[in-house]
N, C-alpha and C positions, 0 to 999 in steps of 0.2 A: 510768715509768708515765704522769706527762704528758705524755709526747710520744707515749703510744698513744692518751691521751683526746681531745689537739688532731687527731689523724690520725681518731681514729673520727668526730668533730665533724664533720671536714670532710667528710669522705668523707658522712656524713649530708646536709649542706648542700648538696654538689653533687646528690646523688639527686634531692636536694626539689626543686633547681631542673629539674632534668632534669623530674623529673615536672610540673612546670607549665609546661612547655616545650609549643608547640603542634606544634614539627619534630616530637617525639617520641609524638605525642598521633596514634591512627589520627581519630580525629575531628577534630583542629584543635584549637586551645589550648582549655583548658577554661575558661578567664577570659574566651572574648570575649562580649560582649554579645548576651542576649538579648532584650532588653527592646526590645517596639515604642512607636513613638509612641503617642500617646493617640491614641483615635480610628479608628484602621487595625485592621483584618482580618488577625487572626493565623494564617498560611498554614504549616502546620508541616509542615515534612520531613524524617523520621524516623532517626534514623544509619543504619538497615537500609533496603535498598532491597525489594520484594516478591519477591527472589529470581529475575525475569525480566528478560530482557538482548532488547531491541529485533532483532526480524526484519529490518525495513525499512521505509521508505517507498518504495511503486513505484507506476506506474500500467500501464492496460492499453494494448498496443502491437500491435496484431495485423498481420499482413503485406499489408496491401493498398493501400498507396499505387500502387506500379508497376502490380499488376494489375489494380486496378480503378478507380483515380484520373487518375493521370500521363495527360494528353491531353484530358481533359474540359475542358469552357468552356460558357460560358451567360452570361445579362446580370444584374447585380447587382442585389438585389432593393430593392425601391422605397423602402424606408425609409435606406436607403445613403446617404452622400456624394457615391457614385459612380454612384448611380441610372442605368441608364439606357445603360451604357458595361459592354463586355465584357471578363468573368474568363475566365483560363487557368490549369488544374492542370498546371505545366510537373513536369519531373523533376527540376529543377534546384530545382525549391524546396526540396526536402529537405535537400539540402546549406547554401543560401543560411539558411533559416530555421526547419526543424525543428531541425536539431543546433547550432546556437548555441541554443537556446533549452533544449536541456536539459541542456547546458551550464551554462546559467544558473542553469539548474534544480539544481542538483548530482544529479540523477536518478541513481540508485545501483541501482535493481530495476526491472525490466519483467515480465508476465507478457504472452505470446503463443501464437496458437494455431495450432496446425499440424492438419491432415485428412490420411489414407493417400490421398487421390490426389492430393494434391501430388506425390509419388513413384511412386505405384504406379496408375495409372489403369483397371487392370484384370486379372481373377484369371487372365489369361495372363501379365501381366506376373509377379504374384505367383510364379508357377506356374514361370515361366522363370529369375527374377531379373534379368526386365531390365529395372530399374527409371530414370525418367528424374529426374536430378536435373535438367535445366535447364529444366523449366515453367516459367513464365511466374510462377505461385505458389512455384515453389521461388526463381528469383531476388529476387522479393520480397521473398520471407524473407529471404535472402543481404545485402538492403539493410538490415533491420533488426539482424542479425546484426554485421553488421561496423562498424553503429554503439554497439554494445553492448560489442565486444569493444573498440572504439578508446577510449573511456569508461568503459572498467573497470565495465562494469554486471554484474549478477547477475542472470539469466536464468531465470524462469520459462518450461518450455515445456508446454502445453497439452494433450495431442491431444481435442479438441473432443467427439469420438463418431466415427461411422461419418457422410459425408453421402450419404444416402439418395437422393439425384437424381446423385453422381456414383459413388457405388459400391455401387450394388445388389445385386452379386455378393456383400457382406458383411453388408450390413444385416439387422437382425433386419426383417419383413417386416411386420409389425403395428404400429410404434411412432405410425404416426400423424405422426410430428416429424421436423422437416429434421434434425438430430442424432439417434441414438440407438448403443443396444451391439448388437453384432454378432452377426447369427442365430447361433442354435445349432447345435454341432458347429466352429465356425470361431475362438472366445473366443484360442486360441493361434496363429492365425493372423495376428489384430489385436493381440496381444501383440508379436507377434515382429514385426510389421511396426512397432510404435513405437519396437521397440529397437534395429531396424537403419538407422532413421531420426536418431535420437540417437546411437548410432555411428560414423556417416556424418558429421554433423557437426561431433560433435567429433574424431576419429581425423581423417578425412580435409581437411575442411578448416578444425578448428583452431580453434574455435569454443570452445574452455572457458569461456567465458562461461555457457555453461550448462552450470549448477549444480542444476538443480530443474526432474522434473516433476509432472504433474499426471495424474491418469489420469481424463477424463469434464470437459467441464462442468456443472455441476451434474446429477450422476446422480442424484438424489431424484427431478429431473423425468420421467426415463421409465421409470427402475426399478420407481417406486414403482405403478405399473399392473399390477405382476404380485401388489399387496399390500405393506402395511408392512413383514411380517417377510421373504416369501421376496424381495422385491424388493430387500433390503440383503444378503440372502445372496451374493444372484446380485452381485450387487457386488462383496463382499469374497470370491467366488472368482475376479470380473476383476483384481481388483488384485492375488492374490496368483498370477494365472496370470502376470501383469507384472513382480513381483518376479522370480518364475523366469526370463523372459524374459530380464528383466536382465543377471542371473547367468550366463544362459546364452552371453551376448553378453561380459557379462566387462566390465561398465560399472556392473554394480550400484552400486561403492563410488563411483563419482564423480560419480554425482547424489542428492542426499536425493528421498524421495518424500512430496509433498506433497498431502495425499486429505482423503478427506469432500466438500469443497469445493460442501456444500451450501447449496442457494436456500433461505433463510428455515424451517433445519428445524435444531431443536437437538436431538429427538430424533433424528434421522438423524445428527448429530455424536458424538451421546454411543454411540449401536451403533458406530460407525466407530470410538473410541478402546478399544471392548472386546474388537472382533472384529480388529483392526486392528496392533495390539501384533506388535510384530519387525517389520512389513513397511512403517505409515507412520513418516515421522519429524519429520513437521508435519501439521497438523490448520486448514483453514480454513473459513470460512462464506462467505455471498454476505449483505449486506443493503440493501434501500433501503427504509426502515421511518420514517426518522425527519424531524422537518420543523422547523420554528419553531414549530409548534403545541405541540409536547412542551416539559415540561421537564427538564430535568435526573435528576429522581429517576424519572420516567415513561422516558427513554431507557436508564436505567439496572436499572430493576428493578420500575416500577409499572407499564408497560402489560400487559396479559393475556395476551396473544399472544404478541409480539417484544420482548424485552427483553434486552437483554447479560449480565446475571445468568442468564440460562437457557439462553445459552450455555456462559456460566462452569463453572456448576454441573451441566451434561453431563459435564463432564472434569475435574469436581475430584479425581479420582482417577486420574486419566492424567499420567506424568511429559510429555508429550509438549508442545513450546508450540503458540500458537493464535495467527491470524491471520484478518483479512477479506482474501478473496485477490479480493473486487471487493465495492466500498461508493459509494454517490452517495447524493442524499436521494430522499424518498419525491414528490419533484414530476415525477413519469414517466408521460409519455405514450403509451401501450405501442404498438411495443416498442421503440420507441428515440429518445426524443425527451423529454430533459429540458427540463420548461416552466419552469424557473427562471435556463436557462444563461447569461442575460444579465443576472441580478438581483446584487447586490452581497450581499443577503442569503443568496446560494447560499454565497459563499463565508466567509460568517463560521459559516454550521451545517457546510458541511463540515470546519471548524477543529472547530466545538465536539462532533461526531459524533466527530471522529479523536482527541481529546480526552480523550472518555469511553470509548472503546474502551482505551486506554491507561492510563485510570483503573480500570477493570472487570478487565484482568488479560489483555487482548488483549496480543503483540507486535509488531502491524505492519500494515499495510493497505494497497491497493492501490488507486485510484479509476479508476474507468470512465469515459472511456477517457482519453487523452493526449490525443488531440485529433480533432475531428471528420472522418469520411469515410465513403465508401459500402463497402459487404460486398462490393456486387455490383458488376458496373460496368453503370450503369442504361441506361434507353433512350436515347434522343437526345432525346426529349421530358421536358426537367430539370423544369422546373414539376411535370407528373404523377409523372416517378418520386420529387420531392424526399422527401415527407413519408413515404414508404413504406420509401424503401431506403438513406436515411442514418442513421448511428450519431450522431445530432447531441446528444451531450451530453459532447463534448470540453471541456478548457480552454479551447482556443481555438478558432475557425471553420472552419468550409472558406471552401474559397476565393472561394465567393459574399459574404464576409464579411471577405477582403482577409485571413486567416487572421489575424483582431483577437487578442489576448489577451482575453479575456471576466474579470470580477473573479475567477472565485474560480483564475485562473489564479495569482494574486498570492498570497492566503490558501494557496494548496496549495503555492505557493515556499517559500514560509517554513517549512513544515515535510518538505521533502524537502531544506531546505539545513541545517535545524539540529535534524531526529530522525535522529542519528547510529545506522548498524548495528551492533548491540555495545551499545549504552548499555545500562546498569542504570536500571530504571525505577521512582521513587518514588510513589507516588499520595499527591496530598495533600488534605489535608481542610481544605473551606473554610468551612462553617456558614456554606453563604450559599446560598439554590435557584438563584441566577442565576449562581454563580461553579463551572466548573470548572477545575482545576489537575493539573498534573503537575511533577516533576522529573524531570530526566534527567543520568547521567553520565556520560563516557565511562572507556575503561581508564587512558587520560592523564589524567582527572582534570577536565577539563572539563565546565560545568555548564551546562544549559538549562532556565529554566522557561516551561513552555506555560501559560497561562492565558486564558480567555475568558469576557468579560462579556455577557450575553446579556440586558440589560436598559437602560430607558433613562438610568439613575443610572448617574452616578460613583462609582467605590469605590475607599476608601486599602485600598490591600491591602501588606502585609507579610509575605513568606519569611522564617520562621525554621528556617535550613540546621543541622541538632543533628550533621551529620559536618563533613566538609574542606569548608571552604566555600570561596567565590569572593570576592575582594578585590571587585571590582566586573563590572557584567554590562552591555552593548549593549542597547539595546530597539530592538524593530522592531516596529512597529504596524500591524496592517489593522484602518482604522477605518468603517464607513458612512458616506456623504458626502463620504468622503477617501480613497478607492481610487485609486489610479493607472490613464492610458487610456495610459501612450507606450509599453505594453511592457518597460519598464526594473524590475528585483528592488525590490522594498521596502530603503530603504536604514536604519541605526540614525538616529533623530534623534535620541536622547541618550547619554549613559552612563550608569549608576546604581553611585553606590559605597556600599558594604556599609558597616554600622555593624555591626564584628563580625562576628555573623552574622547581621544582618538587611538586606534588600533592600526597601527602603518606596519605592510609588509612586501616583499618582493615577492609577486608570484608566477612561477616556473609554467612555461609554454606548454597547453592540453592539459591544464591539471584543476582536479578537485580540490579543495581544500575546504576542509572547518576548524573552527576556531571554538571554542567553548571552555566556560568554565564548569562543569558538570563531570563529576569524578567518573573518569574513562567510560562516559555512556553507559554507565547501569550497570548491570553485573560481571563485565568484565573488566 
């Protein structure tokens, strides 16, 4: 009989330690400390994540280096180093200093846009099937393609609309707009020519980079002329003529379709996720709404108009996730000329924009564009065409600008090298209007937090991690006043080790910060 009581004893005393063991604990030991310093800002993060796992971080990539870039020169404008002395957009720069740089970048998503006469230049061609893959815009393409596919990228492709000056034979005839959808009687014709374009692709030359398209840019913009209601109808029987398309082509399962991808319309998002059901499988927005003028709870839910809560709450009832599939800030010069691109404070709001979309219940975003060039390829007279026909609100310059890295090229590094695809994502609550935070996890267990100070104080701030937390975490800072000009990633200047589960630090006035332990964000 004693020696069953000493056997049940024991057996008792290992369980207990077992259970206060933190190997065996899904949370982490349950003794470690949570107790912050006095003083610091208790940053709590919840054992539950919000049940969303991160889309990605991409930017926009569209195909017109080669055709509308490569061979262009002009003299460097007068504010320059180089005042005075002649730039060349060679071909060779691409290789030399676009793909190290997004390399750098650990760039994981692109989205780009593809038009049916890249291929198809006209309803003989259509008519015939003899369509030209070697345009001048299809090898374009082919340039960005094959950097995506060598880069393991994850490929948004676009089709833009119908363009109206190259394909007449399709265009609906009233839109008014260099893009629109495709006259009537023809909707399966521009189906099927997007599908045999993405077959083409991938089948033939091998392209599984892409993953995801897009049907329309932003079709709120010309739909919605026929009316609110019937102009989202006429919508969602394009997409679901596309879906068919798809299927028909026998491609449906190997790309998701990623729709709505409305300009500044949350009521157009929230019809899209009701009429939409079986055929999207992602849901995104366009926005540039937000500036340094807002605060926090204004970007988040108190402006009238544009608020990311009225995104949210479009699809609070759609299992589907949500994403900005293009976001910059509200400092745009229409229609394409960011007047903040050289300011440092571009790139701390677009931290704290991407920030709060992530806090709001978004999975991912995308910024306009990768980096600056023209659509079109302009006159010979660059001064006159400059302000008209370039997309100048890249990270970094054209080449009038020595293709500079601009600051918020730095702020957007930091979080395409350490907002992992897959994370589960924590919103965390700051009780502070200048402090927003997130956590992030991966499958392996690696932890990032995003936080950004948007005021001119200092503030101790403290993560208390209540699951599996991290021994210690890297910090990388973009701070104003202290952005880097040599082109080089923001590198960690310290480490922070965990007391327990808390992570305390002093953070510098206007500043980005992340912390992680995930080896310098990917491949660099």
């Amino acid at each position: 009989m004693k020696k069953t009581i000493v056997f049940l004893l024991t057996a008792l005393l290992v369980l207990g330690t077992l259970a206060g063991c933190g190997e065996t604990s899904p949370h982490g030991d349950p003794n470690a400390n949570k107790t912050v310093p006095e003083g610091y800002k208790r940053l709590e993060i919840e054992q539950d994540s919000n049940g969303k796992q991160v889309l990605g971080v991409g930017t926009e990539l569209d195909p017109h280096f080669l055709s509308c870039n490569a061979g262009l020169s002009g003299t460097f404008q007068p504010d320059s180093k180089e005042s005075g002395e002649k730039w060349e957009v060679k071909a060779s720069d691409w290789d030399d200093i676009f793909v190290p740089r997004m390399k750098e970048m650990n760039l994981k998503r692109i989205r780009t846009m593809v038009l049916p006469h890249y291929f198809c230049p006209s309803e003989a061609a259509y008519t015939s099937k003899a369509y030209d893959w070697q345009t001048t815009e299809m090898k374009s393409l082919y340039q960005v393609l094959d950097t995506a596919q060598e880069l393991e990228m994850y490929v948004n492709l676009t089709m833009w609309g119908v363009d109206t000056s190259h394909s007449a034979w399709l265009a609906a005839g009233d839109s008014g707009t260099w893009c629109c959808e495709p006259q009537e009687g023809k909707e399966e014709i521009f189906a099927e020519l997007f599908a045999t374009m993405i077959k083409y692709l991938r089948e033939e030359k091998g392209y599984t980079c892409i993953q995801e398209i897009t049907l329309y840019n932003e079709p709120n913009s010309f739909y919605n002329r026929y009316g609110a209601i019937t102009g989202h109808e006429l919508y969602t029987e394009m997409c679901i003529a596309t879906d068919e398309a798809f299927k028909e082509a026998g491609i449906r399962q190997d790309v998701k379709f990623n729709l709505s991808d409305d300009a500044r319309d949350s009521t157009w998002l929230g019809k899209s996720a009701a009429t939409l059901e079986g055929v999207a499988d992602i849901l995104n927005s366009h926005t540039y709404d937000f500036t340094e003028e807002h605060t926090n709870a204004q970007i988040q839910y108190e402006l009238p108009t544009y608020n990311l809560k009225s995104y949210m709450d479009a699809i609070e009832d759609s299992p589907l996730p949500h994403m900005f599939g293009e976001f910059g800030t509200g400092h745009v010069e229409p229609p394409s000329i960011a007047t903040d691109r050289h300011t440092e404070m571009r790139g701390l709001q677009i931290a704290r924009i991407a920030a709060n979309m992530l806090y709001m219940g978004s999975c991912g975003f995308s910024h306009w564009p990768l980096f600056s060039q023209y659509y079109n390829r302009p006159s010979s007279d660059f001064v006159t065409a400059y302000p008209f026909e370039i997309m100048n609100m890249g990270l970094w310059g054209y080449a009038d600008e020595d293709y500079a890295p601009r600051p918020v090229y730095y702020a957007y590094s930091l979080l395409s090298r350490f907002v992992q695809t897959g994370a589960h994502i924590y919103p965390v609550e700051t009780n502070d209007a200048n402090l927003v935070a997130v956590a992030l996890r991966t499958e392996e267990g690696k932890w990032t937090y995003l936080v950004v100070n948007d005021s001119a104080d200092t503030k101790n701030i403290a993560f208390v991690n209540n699951t599996k937390f991290p021994a210690s975490l890297n910090r990388y800072v973009y701070e104003l006043g202290n952005v880097p000009t040599d082109g080089k990633q923001i590198q960690s200047d310290k480490t922070v080790t965990a007391d327990g589960r808390v992570v305390s630090d002093r953070l510098g006035g206007m500043t980005f910060a992340v912390y992680s332990d995930l080896e310098s964000g990917g491949r660099t």
